[in-house]
MIDOSE-1310 file (N, C-alpha, C; in nm, 2 decimals, decimal comma, always signed):
residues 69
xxxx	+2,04/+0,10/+0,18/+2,18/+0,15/+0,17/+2,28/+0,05/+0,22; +2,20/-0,06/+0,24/+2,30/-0,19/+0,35/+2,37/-0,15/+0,44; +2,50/-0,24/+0,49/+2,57/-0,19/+0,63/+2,64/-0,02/+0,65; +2,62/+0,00/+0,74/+2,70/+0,15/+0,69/+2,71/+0,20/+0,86
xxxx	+2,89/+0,23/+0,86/+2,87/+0,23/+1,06/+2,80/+0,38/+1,07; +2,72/+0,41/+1,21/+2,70/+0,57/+1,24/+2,82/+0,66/+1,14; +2,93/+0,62/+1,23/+3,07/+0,72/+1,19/+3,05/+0,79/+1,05; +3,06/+0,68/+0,95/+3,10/+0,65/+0,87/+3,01/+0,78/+0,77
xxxx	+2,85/+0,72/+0,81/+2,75/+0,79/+0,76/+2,71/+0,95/+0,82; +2,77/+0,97/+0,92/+2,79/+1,08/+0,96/+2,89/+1,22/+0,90; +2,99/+1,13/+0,87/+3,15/+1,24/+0,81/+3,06/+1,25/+0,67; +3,01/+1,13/+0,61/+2,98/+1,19/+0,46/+2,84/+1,24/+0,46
xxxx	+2,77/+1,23/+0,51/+2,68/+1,33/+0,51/+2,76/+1,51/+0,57; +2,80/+1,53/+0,64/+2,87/+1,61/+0,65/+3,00/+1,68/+0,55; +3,10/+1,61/+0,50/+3,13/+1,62/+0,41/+3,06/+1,64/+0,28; +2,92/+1,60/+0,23/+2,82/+1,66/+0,14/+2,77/+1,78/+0,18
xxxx	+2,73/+1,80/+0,30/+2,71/+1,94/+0,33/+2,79/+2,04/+0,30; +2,93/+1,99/+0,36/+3,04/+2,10/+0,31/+3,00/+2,18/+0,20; +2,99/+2,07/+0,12/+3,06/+2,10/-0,03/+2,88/+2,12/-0,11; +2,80/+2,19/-0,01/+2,71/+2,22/-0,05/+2,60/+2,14/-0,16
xxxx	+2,62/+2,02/-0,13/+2,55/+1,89/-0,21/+2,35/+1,88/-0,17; +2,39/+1,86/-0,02/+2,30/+1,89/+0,05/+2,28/+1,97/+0,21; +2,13/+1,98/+0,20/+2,14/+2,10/+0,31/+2,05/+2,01/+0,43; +2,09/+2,04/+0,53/+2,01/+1,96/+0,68/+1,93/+2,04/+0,74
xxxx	+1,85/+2,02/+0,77/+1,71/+2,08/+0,86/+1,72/+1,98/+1,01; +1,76/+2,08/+1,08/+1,72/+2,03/+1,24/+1,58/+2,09/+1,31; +1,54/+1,99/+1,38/+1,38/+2,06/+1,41/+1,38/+2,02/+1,57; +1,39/+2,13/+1,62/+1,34/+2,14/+1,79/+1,26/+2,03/+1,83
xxxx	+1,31/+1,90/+1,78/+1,15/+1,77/+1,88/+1,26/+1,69/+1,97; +1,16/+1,64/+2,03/+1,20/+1,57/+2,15/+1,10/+1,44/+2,12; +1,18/+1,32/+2,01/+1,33/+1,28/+1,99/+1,36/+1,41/+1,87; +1,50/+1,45/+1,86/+1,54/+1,53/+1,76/+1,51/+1,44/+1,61
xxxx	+1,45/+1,54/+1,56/+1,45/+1,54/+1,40/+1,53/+1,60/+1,28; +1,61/+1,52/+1,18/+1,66/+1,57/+1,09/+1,60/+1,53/+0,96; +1,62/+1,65/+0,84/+1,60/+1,60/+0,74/+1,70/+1,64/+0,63; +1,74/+1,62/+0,56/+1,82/+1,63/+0,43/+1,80/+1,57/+0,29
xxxx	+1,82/+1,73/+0,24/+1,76/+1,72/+0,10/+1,87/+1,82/-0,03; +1,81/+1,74/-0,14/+1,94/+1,82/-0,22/+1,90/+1,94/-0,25; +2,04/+2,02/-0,21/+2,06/+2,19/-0,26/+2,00/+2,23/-0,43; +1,99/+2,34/-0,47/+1,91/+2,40/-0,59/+2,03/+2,38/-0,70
xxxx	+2,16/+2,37/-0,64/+2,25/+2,35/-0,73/+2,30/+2,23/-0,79; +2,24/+2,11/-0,71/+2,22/+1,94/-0,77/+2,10/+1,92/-0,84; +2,03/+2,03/-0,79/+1,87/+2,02/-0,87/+1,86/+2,06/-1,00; +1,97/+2,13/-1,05/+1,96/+2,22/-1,16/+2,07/+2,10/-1,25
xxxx	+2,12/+2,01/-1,23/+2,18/+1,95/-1,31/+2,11/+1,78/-1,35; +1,95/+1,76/-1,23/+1,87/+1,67/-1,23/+1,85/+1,62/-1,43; +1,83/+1,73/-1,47/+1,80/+1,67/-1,63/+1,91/+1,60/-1,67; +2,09/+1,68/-1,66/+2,15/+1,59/-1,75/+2,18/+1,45/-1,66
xxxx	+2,16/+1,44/-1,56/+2,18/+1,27/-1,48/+2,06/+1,20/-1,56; +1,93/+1,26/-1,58/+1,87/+1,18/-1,60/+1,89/+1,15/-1,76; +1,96/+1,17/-1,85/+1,95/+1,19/-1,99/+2,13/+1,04/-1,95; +2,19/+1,09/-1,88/+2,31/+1,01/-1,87/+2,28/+0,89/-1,80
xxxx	+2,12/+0,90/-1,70/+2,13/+0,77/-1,67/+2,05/+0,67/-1,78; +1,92/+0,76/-1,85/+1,89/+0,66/-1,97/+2,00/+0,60/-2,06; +2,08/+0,68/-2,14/+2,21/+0,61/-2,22/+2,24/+0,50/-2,13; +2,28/+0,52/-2,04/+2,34/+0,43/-1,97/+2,28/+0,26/-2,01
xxxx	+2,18/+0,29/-1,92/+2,05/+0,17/-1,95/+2,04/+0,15/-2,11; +2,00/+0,22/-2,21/+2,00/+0,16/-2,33/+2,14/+0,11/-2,37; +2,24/+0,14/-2,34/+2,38/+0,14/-2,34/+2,40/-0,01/-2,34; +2,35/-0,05/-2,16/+2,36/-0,19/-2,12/+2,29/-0,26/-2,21
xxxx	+2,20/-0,25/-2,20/+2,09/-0,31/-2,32/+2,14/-0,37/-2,41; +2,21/-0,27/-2,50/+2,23/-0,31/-2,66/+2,36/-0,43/-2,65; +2,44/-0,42/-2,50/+2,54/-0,50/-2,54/+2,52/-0,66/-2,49; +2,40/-0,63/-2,34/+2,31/-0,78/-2,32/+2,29/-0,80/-2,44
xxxx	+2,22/-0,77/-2,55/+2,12/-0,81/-2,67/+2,27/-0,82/-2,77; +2,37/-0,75/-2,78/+2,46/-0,83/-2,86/+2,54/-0,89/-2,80; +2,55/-0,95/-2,72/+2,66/-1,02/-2,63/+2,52/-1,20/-2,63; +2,43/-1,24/-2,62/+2,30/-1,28/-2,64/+2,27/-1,38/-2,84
x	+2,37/-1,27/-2,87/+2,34/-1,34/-3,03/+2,44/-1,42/-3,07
């Protein structure tokens, strides 16, 4: 993720919770444990990212390979 202060990474993970992106799990250990994972409603849109991130990639592709000729 490179540099990134506490602060910074704290408000937006928080701010993604807000807004119901993802959900946090706190777990009673001693050191505290968190985990965060995405909600059922990012999950349900997983196909069309992955259909927009292929075009994408073939996208790039075709203009490396005509930009190349």
């Amino acid at each position: 993720m490179g540099n990134i202060a506490t602060k910074t990474l704290t408000e937006q993970l928080r701010e993604l919770e807000d807004k119901k992106i993802i959900k946090k799990i706190i777990y009673a250990e001693v050191p505290p444990k968190v985990e965060y994972s995405l909600t059922e409603i990012v999950n349900s849109i997983e196909l069309v990212l992955k259909v927009l991130c292929s075009w994408g990639k073939e996208y790039s592709e075709s203009i490396n390979n005509h930009n190349s000729v």
